[in-house]
C-alpha positions in Angstrom: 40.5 -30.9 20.3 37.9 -29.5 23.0 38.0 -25.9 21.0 38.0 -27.2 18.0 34.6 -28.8 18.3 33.4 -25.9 20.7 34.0 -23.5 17.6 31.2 -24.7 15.0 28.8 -25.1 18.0 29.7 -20.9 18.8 29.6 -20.7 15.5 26.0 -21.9 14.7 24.6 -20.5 18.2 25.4 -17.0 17.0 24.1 -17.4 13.8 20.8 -18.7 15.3 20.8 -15.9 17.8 21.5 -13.3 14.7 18.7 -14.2 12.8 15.7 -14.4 15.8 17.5 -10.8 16.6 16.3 -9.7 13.4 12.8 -11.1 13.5 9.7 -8.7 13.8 7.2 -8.4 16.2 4.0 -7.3 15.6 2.4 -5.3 18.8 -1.6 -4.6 18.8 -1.8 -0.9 19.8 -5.4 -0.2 19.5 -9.1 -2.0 18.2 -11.7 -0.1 19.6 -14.3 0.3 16.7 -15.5 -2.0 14.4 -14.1 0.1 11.3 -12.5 -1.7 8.8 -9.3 0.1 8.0 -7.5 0.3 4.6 -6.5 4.1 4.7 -2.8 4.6 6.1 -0.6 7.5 6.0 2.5 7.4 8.8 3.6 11.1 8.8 6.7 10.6 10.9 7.3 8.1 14.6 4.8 10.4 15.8 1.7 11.3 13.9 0.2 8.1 12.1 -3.7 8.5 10.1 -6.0 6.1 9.2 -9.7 5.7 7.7 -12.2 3.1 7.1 -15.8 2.2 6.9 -18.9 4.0 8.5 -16.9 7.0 7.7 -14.3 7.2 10.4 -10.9 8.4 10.7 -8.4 8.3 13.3 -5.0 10.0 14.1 -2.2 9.6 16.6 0.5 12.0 17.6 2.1 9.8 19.8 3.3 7.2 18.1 0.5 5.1 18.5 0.2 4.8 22.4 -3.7 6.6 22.3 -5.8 7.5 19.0 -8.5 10.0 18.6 -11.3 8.6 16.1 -13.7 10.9 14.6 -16.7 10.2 12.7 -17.0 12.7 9.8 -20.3 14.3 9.7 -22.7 13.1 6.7 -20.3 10.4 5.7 -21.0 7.8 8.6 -22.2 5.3 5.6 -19.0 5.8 3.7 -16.1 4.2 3.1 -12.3 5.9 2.9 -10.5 3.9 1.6 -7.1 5.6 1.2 -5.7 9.1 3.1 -2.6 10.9 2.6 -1.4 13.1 5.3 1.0 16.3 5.4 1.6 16.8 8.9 -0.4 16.6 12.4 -2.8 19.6 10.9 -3.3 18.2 6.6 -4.9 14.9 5.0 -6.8 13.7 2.0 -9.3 11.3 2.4 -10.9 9.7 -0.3 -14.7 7.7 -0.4 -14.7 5.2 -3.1 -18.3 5.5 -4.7 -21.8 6.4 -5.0 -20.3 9.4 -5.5 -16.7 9.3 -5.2 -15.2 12.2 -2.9 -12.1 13.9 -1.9 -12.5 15.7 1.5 -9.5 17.8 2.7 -8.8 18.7 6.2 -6.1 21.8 7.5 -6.9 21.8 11.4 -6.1 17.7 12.4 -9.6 16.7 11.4 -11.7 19.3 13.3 -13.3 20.5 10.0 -13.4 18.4 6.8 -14.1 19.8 3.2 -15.0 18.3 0.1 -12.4 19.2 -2.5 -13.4 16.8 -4.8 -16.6 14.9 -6.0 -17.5 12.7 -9.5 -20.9 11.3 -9.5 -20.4 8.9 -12.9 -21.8 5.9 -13.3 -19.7 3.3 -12.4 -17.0 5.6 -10.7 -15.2 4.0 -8.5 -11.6 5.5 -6.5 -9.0 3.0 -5.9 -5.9 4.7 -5.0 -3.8 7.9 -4.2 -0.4 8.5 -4.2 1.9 12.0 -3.4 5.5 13.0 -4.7 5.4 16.0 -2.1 2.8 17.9 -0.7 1.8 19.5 -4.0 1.9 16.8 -6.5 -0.5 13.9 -6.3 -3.0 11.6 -8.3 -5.7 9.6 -7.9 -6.6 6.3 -10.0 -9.7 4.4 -10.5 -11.6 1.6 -12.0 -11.9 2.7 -16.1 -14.6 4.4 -17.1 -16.4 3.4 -20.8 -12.9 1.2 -21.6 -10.4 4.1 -20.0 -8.9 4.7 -16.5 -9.5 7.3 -14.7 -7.4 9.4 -13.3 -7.0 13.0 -11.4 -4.2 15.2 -11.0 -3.5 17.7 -8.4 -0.7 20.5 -8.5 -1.8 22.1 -4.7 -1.9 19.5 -2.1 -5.8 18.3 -3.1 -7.1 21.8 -3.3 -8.0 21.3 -7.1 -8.5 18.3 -9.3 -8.4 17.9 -13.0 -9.7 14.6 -14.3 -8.2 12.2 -17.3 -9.4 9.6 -18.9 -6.6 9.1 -21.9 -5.2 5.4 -21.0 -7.6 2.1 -22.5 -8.2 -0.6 -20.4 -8.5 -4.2 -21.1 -11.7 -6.0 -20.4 -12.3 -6.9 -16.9 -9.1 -5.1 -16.1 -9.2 -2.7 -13.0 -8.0 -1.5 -9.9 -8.1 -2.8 -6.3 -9.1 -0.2 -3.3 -7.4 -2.8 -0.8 -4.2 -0.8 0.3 -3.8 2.6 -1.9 -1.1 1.5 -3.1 -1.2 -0.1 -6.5 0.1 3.5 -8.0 3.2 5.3 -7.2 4.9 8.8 -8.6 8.8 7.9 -8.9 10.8 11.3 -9.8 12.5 11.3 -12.7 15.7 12.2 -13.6 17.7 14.9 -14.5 15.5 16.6 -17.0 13.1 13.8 -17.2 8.9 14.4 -16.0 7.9 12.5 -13.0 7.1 9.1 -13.8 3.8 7.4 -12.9 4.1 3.5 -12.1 0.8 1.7 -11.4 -0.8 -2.3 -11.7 -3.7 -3.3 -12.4 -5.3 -6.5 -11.6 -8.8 -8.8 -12.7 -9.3 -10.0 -15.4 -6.3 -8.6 -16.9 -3.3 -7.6 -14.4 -0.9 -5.1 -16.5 2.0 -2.9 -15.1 2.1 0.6 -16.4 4.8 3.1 -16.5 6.0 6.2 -19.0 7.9 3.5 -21.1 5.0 1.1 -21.1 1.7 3.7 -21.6 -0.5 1.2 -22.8 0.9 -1.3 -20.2 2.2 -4.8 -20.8 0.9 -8.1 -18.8 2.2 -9.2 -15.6 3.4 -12.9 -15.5 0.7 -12.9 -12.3 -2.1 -14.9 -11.4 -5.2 -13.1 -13.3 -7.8 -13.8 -15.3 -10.7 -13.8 -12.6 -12.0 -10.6 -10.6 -10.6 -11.4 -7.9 -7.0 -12.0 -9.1 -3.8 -9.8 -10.3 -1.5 -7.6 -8.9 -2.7 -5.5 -5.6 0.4 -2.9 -5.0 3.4 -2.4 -5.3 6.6 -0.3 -4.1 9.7 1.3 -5.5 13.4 1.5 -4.0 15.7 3.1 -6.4 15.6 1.4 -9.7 13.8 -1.6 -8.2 10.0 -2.7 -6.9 7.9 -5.2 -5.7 4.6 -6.1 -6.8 2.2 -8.1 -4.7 -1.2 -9.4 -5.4 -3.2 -13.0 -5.7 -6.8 -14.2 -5.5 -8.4 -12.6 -2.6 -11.2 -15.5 -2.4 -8.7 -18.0 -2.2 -6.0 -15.9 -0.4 -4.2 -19.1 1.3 -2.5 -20.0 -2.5 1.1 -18.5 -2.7 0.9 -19.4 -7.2 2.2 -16.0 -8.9 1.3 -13.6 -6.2 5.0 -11.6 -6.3 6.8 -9.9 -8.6 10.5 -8.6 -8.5 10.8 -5.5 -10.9 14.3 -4.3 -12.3 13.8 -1.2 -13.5 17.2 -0.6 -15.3 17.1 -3.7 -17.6 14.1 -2.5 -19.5 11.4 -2.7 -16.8 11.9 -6.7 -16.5 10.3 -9.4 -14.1 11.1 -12.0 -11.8 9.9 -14.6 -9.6 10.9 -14.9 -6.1 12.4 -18.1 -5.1 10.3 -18.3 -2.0 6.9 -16.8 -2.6 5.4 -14.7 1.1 2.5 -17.0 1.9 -1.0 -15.9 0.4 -2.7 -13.4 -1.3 -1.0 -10.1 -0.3 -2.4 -6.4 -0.1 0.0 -3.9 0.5 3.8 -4.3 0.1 6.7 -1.3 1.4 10.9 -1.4 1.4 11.9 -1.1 5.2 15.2 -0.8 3.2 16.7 -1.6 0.1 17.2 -5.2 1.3 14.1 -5.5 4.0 10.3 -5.5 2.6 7.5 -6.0 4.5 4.0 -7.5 2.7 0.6 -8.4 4.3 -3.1 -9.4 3.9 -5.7 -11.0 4.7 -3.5 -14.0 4.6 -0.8 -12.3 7.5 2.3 -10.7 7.4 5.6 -11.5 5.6 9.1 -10.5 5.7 12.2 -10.7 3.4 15.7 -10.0 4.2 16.9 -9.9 0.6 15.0 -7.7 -2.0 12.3 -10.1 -1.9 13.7 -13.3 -3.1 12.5 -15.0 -0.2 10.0 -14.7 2.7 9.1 -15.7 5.4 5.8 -16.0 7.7 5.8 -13.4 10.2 2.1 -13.7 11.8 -1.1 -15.2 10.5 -3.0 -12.0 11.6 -5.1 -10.6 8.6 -3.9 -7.1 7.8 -5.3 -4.9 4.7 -2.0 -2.2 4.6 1.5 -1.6 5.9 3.0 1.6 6.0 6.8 3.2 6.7 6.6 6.5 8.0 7.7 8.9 5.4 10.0 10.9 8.2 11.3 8.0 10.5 11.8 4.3 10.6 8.9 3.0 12.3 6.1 0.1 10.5 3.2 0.5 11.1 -0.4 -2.1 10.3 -3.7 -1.8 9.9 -7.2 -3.8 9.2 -10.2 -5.3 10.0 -12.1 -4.2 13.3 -10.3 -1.1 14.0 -7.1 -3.0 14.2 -3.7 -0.7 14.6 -0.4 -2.3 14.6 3.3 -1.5 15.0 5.9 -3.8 14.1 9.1 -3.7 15.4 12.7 -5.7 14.5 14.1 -7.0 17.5 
């Protein structure tokens, strides 16, 4: 009789003592400048990059326990909004606007040089992403009703522009996370495939099957609304966006992606909390989202999440070598988060 009843009560303690097992914590490891930082590239457990506003950039080699920040010379007014780093020794940084630049640096951000520079009206960088450390591309806001875009073949050395894909009106690209673009390799004897979302007025998903892009059933038709980032595990993804000026509403801000039954969508049954910035797969089953609205997690491919922290961060990275998570946003905030 006694065990019989004593069995459901194990049986429920051990379920509740599973699940806070696997909840995250978020650990503050440094905010010592004011920088606002949207530009993160985790290299491996070690060697994590970042850059921001007022020109600054910052890199650990220790897994986050000290930082070095650097203010590049004759770019302390501008704003880096992405970086994509090699190893301790090679990133990419890229400056938005007014004009937007590329600078490249090969000895850990001693020396910086400008690879890349556009002075068009109304050019505006949103986003880079890398397959390896040759292939990469660059997307931004469209440019007389196309997007822009610029290829690289060496690591950054060399750029060649494109402007061969229309754009809706009021359709464009948010510089809130790098991450709204993504090169997935193709198959056996298939190109590399280049997967991106846009968001505004208009918030379309884009891939080699859908070149001219179709809509996403997301909240859009404003500036600040649409589809933010998104990431890919296998033949799936996750796309995450909102309405940054009213970031507490959860309406049509996630997307789950299935990539094998012609590129279709679904809704998650429980939506992460907000407008979201940045999205990545901890593992096929595990994502991690946040913005300005905090930090979410969800233990099965995104059908539901849950409210991890209320902080505001602008991206979340994986390191591309390791397992760790890492966070960063406003006022030089640099996180790590870590499952119990």
């Amino acid at each position: 009789m006694h065990c019989k009843i004593l069995l459901p009560i194990l049986l429920c303690f051990f379920v509740v003592f599973a699940k806070a097992q696997q909840q995250p914590v978020i650990t503050l490891l440094d905010s010592s400048t004011k920088t606002s930082i949207r530009g993160l590239s985790v290299v491996n457990d070690k060697i994590v990059w970042c850059s921001g506003t007022n020109g600054m950039v910052a890199k650990s080699l220790d897994g986050g326990k000290t930082f070095k920040w650097t203010a590049i010379s004759g770019y302390q007014k501008r704003d880096f909004r992405d970086i994509e780093a090699f190893d301790k020794n090679k990133a990419l940084i890229m400056a938005i606007d007014e004009p937007a630049v590329i600078l490249k640096t090969v000895d850990g951000g001693t020396t910086w040089k400008k690879v890349f520079e556009d002075t068009t009206k109304g050019m505006f960088l949103d986003a880079m992403n890398f397959l390896n450390d040759k292939e990469g591309v660059v997307v931004g806001d469209p440019i007389d009703g196309k997007i822009f875009f610029a290829h690289t073949n060496d690591g950054g050395n060399t750029w060649t522009k494109e402007l061969s894909t229309k754009a809706e009106k009021g359709e464009a690209f948010f510089a809130a996370s790098g991450s709204n673009i993504k090169m997935k390799e193709g198959k056996k004897g298939q190109k590399v495939e280049l997967i991106f979302v846009s968001g505004g007025a208009k918030s379309k998903f884009y891939s080699n099957s859908f070149p001219e892009g179709i809509s996403l059933p997301m909240v859009q038709g404003k500036e600040s609304t649409g589809a933010n980032a998104i990431d890919i595990w296998e033949d799936k993804a996750v796309i995450v966006g909102g309405d940054f000026s009213s970031d507490s509403t959860s309406t049509n801000n996630c997307l789950l992606v299935n990539f094998t039954d012609e590129n279709s969508f679904s809704q998650p049954i429980t939506p992460p909390h907000g407008y979201k910035s940045s999205v990545v797969y901890i593992d096929k089953n595990t994502l991690i989202v946040c913005g300005t609205s905090g930090v979410d997690i969800s233990y099965d491919g995104g059908l539901n999440w849950q409210l991890v922290s209320k902080q505001s961060y602008h991206v979340v990275q994986k390191a591309k070598h390791g397992s760790r998570i890492f966070l960063a946003g406003s006022r030089g905030k640099i996180a790590v988060l870590s499952r119990n």
